[in-house]
C-alpha positions as CSV (number, residue, x, y, z in Angstrom):
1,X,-58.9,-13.6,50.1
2,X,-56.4,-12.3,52.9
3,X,-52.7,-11.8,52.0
4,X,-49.3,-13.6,53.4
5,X,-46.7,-11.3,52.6
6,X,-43.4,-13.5,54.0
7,X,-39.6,-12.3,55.1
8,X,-36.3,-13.6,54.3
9,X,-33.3,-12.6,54.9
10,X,-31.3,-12.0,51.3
11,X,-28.7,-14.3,50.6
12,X,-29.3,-16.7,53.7
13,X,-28.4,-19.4,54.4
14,X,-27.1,-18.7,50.8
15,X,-27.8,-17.4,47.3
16,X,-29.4,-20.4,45.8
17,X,-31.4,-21.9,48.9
18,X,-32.6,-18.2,49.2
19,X,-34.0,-18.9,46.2
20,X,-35.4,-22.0,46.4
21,X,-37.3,-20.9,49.4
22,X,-38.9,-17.6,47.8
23,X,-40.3,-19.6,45.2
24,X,-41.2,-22.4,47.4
25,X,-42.9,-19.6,49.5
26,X,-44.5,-18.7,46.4
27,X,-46.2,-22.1,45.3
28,X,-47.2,-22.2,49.2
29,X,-49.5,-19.1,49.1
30,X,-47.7,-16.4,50.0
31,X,-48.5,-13.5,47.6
32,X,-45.6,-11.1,48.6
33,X,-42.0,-11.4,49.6
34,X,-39.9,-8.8,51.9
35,X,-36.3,-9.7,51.1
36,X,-34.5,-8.4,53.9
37,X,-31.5,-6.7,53.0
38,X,-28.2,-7.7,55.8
39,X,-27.4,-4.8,58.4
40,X,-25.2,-4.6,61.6
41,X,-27.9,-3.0,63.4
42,X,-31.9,-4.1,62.4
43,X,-33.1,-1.9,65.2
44,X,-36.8,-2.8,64.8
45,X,-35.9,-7.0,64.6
46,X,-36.1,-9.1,67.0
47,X,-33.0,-11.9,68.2
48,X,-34.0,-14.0,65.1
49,X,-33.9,-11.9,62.1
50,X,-30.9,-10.1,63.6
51,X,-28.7,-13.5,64.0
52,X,-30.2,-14.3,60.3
53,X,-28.6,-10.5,59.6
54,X,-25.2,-11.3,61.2
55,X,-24.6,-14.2,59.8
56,X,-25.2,-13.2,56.0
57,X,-23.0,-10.0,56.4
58,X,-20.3,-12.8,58.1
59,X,-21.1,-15.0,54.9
60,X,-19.9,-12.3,52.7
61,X,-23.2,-10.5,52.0
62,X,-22.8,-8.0,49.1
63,X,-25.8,-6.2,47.6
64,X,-25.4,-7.8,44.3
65,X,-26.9,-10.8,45.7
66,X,-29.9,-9.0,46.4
67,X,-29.9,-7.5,42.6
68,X,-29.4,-11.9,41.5
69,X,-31.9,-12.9,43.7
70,X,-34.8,-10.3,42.8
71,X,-33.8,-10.9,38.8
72,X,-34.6,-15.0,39.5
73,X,-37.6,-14.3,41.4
74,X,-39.5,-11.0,40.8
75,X,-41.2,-12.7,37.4
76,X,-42.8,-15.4,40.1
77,X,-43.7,-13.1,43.1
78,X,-44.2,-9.2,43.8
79,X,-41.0,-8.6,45.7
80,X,-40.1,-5.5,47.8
81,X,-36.8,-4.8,49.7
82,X,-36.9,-4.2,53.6
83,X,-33.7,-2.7,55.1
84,X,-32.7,-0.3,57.0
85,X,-31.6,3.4,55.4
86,X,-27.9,3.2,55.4
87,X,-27.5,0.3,53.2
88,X,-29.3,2.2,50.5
89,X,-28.0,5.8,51.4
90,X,-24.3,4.6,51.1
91,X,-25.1,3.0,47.5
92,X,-27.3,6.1,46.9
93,X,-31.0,5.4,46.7
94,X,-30.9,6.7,42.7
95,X,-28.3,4.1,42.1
96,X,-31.4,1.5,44.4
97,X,-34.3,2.9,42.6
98,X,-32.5,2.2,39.0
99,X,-31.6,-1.3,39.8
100,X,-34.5,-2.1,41.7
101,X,-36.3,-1.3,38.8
102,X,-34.1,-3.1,36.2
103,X,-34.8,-6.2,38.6
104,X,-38.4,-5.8,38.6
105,X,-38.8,-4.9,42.8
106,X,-41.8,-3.8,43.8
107,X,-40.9,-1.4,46.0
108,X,-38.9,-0.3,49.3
109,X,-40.0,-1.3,52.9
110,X,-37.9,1.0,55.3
111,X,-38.5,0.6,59.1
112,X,-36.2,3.7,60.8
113,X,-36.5,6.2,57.9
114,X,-39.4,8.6,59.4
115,X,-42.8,9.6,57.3
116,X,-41.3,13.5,56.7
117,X,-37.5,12.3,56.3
118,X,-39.2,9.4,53.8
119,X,-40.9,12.3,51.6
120,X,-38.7,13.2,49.0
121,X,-36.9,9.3,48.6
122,X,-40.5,8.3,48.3
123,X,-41.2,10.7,45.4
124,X,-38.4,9.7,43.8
125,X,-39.5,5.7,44.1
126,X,-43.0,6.6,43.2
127,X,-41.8,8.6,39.9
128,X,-40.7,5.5,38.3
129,X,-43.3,3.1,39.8
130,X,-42.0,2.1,42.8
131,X,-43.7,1.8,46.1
132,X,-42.3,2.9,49.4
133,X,-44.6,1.4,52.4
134,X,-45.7,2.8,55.0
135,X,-45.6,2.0,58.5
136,X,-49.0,2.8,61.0
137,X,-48.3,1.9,64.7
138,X,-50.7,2.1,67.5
139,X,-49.1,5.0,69.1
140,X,-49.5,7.0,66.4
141,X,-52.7,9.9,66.6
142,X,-55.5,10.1,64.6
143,X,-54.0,12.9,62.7
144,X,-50.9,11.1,62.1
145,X,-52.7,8.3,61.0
146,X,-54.7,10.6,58.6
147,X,-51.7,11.8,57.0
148,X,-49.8,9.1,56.7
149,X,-52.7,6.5,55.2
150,X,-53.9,9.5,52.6
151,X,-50.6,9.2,51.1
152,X,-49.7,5.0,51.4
153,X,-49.2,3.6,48.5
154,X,-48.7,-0.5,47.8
155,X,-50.1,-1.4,51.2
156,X,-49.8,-0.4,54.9
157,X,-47.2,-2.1,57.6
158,X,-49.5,-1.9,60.4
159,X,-46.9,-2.0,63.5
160,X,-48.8,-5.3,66.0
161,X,-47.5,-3.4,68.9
162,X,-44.5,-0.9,70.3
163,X,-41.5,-3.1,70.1
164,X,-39.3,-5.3,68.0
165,X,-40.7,-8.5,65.3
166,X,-40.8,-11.9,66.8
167,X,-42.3,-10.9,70.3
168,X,-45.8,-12.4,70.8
169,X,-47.3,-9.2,72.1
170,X,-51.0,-8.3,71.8
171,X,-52.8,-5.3,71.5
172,X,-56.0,-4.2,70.6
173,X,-55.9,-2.8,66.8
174,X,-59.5,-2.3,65.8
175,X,-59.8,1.8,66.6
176,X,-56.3,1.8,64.5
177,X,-57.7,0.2,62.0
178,X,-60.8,1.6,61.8
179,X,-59.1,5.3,61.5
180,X,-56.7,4.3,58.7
181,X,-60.2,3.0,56.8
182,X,-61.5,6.4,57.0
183,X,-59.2,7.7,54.9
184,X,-57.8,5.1,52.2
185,X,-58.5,1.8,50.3
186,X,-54.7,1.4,50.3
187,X,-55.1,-2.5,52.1
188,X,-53.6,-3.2,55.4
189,X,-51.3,-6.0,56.1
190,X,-50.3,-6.4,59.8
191,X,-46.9,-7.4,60.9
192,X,-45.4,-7.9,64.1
193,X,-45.7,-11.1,66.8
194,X,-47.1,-13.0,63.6
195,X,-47.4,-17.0,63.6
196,X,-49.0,-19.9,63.1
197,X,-50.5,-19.4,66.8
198,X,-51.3,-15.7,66.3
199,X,-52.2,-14.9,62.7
200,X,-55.9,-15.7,63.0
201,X,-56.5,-13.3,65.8
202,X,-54.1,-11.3,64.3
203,X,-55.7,-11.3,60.9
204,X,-59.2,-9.9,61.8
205,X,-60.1,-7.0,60.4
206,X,-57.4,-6.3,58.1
207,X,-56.3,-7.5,54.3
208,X,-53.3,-9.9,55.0
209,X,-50.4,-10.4,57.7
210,X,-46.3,-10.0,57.5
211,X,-44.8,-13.5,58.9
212,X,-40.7,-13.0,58.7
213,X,-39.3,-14.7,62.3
214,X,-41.5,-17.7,62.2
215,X,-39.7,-18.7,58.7
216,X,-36.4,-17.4,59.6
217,X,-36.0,-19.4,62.2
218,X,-36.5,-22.4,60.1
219,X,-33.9,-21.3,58.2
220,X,-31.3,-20.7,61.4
221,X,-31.5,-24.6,62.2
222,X,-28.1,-26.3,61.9
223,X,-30.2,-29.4,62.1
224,X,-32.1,-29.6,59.3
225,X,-31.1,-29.9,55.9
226,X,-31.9,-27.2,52.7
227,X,-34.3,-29.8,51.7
228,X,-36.2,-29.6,54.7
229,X,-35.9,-26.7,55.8
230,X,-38.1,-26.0,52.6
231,X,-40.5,-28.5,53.6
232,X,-41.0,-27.3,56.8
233,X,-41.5,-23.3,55.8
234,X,-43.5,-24.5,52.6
235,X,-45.8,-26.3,55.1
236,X,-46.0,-23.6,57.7
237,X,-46.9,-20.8,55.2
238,X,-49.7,-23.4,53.7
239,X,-50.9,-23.2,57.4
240,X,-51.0,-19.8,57.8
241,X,-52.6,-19.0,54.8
242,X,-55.2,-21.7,55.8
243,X,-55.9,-20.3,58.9
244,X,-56.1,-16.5,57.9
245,X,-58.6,-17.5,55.3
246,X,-60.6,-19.6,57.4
C-alpha cells in the first residue's frame, strides 16, 4: 500500500489543536507526520505554509513546543521534523539530536541544508538512529542522483518540480525515478504540488506522496472552528489515501 506522509506546522493554530490534528491525521491514514518547525524565512514553501510559519512564530512559537508535541504523539505515528537549518544550528544540532531522540522523532527533514554540507550532521543523526532525508529533484544528474539515493536513508523527498510547495506544477518524473531505483530500495515519497486533484497522477510510480499545503490551509481558516477544521483534514487525508491506493 502507498504512503501519505502529512505536514503541519508545529504549534499551529496552537499546542493542543496541533495535537489533535496529528493524531486525527493518524486514525485517517496517514502513516507519517512532518512537523514543521516555525522560521522567518521557509525558502522552499509556498504562501500557505509560510503564513502558517508567521503566524506561529507571532503566537509565541518556542521549540519546546515541538519537544511536547512529538512526546504526545511519536508513540501514535513515526514523526520527523522539517525545518530549515538555522533553527537547529542556533540550538546546536547535538542539543536536536538528544532531544529528538528522548522524544522518540524519527528523524530530520532539511530543505536548504545541501547533500555535502548535510554529511557530517547526517552522521551524527544516523549514529544514534536517526534519519536525515534526502531530497532528489528533477534537475539533479544521473550521477547526482546515484550518489545521493546510495546513501538515503528513511525514505526519499522526491522534489514534484523546480520551485516552492503548494504550486500545482507538473513534470514528468518517470526517468527520475527510474534512476533513483537503480541504485536503492530506500522508498520514494513525492512531495510538491500534492492534493486531492493531483496525488493520483502524482502517485504513479513511486511508494507514497508528501501533502503539507492542502491541510494547512484548512488550518489557516478563521471560519471554521478546531472541531472542524479536524473534520475537514481527517476527511481529505481519508481521500487521498483512497485515491493513491486506488
Amino acid at each position: 500500500m502507498k504512503k501519505l506522509v502529512a505536514y503541519i506546522t508545529a504549534g499551529y493554530p496552537d499546542k493542543n489543536l496541533c495535537i489533535d490534528v496529528a493524531l486525527a491525521l493518524k486514525e485517517s491514514g496517514v502513516d507519517i507526520l512532518e512537523l514543521g518547525v516555525p522560521f522567518s524565512d521557509p525558502v522552499a514553501d509556498g504562501p500557505i505554509i509560510e503564513e502558517a510559519n508567521l503566524k506561529a512564530l507571532e503566537n509565541g512559537f518556542k521549540m519546546e513546543a515541538l519537544f511536547d508535541i512529538t512526546k504526545t504523539i511519536s508513540s501514535k505515528i513515526c514523526t520527523y521534523w522539517m525545518g530549515y537549518f538555522n533553527p537547529f544550528y542556533h540550538k546546536g544540532f547535538d542539543y536536536i539530536c538528544a532531544k529528538a531522540i528522548s522524544n522518540n522523532a524519527c528523524g530530520f527533514i532539511i530543505p536548504d541544508l545541501p547533500f555535502e554540507e548535510a554529511k557530517p550532521y547526517k552522521k551524527m543523526a544516523e549514529n544514534i538512529g536517526l534519519n536525515m532525508i534526502s531530497f532528489i529533484a528533477p534537475t539533479h544528474s544521473n550521477e547526482r542522483i546515484e550518489l545521493i539515493s546510495k546513501e538515503a536513508m528513511g525514505f526519499i523527498y522526491l522534489v514534484a518540480y523546480a520551485g516552492i510547495t503548494g504550486s500545482g506544477k507538473e513534470e514528468d518524473l518517470s526517468l527520475v525515478v527510474r534512476e533513483i531505483k537503480k541504485h536503492t530500495s530506500t522508498p520514494i515519497y513525492i512531495g510538491f504540488g500534492v492534493n486531492e486533484k493531483t496525488a493520483r497522477q502524482k502517485s504513479k510510480n513511486v511508494d507514497g506522496v508528501i501533502v503539507g499545503s492542502a491541510f494547512v490551509k484548512i488550518l489557516l481558516d478563521n471560519g471554521l472552528t478546531g472541531k472542524e477544521k479536524i473534520g475537514k483534514i481527517s476527511t481529505l487525508a481519508r481521500d487521498i489515501k483512497n485515491m493513491i491506493n486506488e
